[in-house]
N, C-alpha and C positions, 0 to 999 in steps of 0.2 A: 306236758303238764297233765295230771290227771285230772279225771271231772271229780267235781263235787259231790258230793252223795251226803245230804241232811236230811234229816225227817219234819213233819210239818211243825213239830213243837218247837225245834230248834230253826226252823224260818221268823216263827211266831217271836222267839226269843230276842231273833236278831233285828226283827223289825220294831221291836218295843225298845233296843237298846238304841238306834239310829234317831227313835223319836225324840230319846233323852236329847243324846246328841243337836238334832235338830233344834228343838226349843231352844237352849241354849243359846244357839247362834242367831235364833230367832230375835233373842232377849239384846240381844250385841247389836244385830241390823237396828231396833226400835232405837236403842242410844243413839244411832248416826244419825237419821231419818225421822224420827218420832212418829214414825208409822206404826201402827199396832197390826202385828203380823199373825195368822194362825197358820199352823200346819194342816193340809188339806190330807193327803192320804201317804202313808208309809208301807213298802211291798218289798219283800225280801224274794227273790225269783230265780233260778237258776235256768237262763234263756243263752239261747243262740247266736251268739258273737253279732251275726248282720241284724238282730232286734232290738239291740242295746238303745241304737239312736232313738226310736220309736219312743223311748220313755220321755223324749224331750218334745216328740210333737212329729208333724211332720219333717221327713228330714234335710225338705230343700227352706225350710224355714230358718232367718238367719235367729243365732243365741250368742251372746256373748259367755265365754266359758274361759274359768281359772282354771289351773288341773295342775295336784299336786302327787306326788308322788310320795308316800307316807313311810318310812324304816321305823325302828325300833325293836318292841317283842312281837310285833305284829305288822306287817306286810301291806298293803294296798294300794287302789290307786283310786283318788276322790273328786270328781269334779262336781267347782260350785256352776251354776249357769243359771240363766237370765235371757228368759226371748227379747226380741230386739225391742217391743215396745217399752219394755221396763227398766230396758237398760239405757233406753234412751232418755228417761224419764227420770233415773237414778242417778245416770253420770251428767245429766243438765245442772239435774239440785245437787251434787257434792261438787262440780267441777263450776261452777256459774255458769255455763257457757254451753250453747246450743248441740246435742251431739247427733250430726247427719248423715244418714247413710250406714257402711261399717267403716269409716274414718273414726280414731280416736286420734286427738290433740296429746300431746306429754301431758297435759293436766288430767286428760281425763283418763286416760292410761294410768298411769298413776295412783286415779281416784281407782278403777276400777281394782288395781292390784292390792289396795288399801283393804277393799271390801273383801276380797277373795281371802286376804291374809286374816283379816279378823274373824270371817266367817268360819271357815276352815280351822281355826287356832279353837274357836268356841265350843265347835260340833265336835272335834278328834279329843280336847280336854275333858268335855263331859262324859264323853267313851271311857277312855283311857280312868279317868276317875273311877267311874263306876267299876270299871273291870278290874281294875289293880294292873293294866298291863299298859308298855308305852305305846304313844302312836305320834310319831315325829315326822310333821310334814317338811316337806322339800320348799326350796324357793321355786314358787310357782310359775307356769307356763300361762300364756294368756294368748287366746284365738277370739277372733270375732268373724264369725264366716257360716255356712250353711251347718245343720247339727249333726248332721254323718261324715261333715269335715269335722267338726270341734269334736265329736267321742270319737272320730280318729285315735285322738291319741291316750283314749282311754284303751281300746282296745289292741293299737298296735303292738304292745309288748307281749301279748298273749299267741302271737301272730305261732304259727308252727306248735304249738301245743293244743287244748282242747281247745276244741270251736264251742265250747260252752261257758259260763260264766258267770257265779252270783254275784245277781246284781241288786244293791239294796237303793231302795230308790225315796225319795221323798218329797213332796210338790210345798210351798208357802207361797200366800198372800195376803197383801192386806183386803179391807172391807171392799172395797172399792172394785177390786181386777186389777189396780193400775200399777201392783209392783208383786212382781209374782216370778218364781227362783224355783232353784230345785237343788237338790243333792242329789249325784251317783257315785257311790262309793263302792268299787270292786274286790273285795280281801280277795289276795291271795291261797290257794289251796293247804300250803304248809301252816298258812296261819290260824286255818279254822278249830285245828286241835286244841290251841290255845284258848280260844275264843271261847271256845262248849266249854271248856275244862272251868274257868272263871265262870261260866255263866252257872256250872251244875255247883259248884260252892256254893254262888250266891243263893242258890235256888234253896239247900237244905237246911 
């Protein structure tokens, strides 16, 4: 797989489209939840395969993580995650029922694939709109385990290609701390042609 080579305008570009993205899904988590969520910082980076986890926090810290795998006109791979305070806190209130440890019940498994579906569906729609190009997520994977296990499986398909990787990353919470998420979303290198090519349109 070759590396990336972008310039800082076109990081600039793809961190401004992610935010779209973001909100959106932001707007989707309020309907479930009626928590008022803000976007804290959006960072488009082209980092070191073993740095990826780092974006989630420490990485013996457990997160619960969806992760989809996105086809269409564009490539990717998108993981939604939730440090375990928030997930604990998330899958209590949509599942009723206490969530201990990384033990998920069928209900809240469930709850949780709910959320990743919605979220994921909100954040890739609003891309895809804006860009004019498709982004068609997979039926998603769900880990609840330490976070250099969970972007495991962001990273393992890159495994034998470059050990580099953009990585577009984005942090939400509500007012409080107490429900706080993230996005990592990896394009593909075949896809980024696509991506500038849409973005320099919109631009003129």
């Amino acid at each position: 797989m070759q590396k990336p080579i972008i310039t800082d305008k076109e990081r600039d570009a793809l961190a401004e489209i992610a935010n779209i993205g973001a909100g959106h899904a932001t707007v989707a988590l309020y309907q479930m939840t009626r928590r008022v969520l803000k976007l804290e910082v959006t960072t488009a980076e082209l980092l070191p395969l073993a740095e990826v986890p780092a974006r989630l926090g420490n990485a013996e810290d457990p997160v619960l993580g969806i992760y989809f795998k996105i086809f269409g006109q564009s490539r990717a791979s998108l993981l939604v995650a939730f440090p375990q305070p928030a997930s604990q806190a998330l899958l209590s209130e949509l599942a009723r029922e206490p969530q201990v440890g990384l033990e998920l019940s069928e209900m809240q498994r469930s709850a949780a694939l709910e959320v990743g579906n919605i979220l994921a569906s909100a954040y890739l729609s609003a891309i895809s709109n804006f860009l004019g190009l498709s982004f068609l997520p997979s039926i998603p994977d769900l880990a609840y385990d330490m976070a250099g296990s969970v972007c495991d499986l962001l990273v393992s398909e890159r495994a034998g290609g470059s050990d580099e990787a953009l990585t577009i990353f984005t942090s939400f919470s509500d007012a409080e701390g107490t429900l706080r998420g993230y996005y990592l979303l990896l394009p593909d290198v075949p896809s980024l042609n696509a991506i500038f090519s849409k973005i320099k349109l919109k631009s003129q």
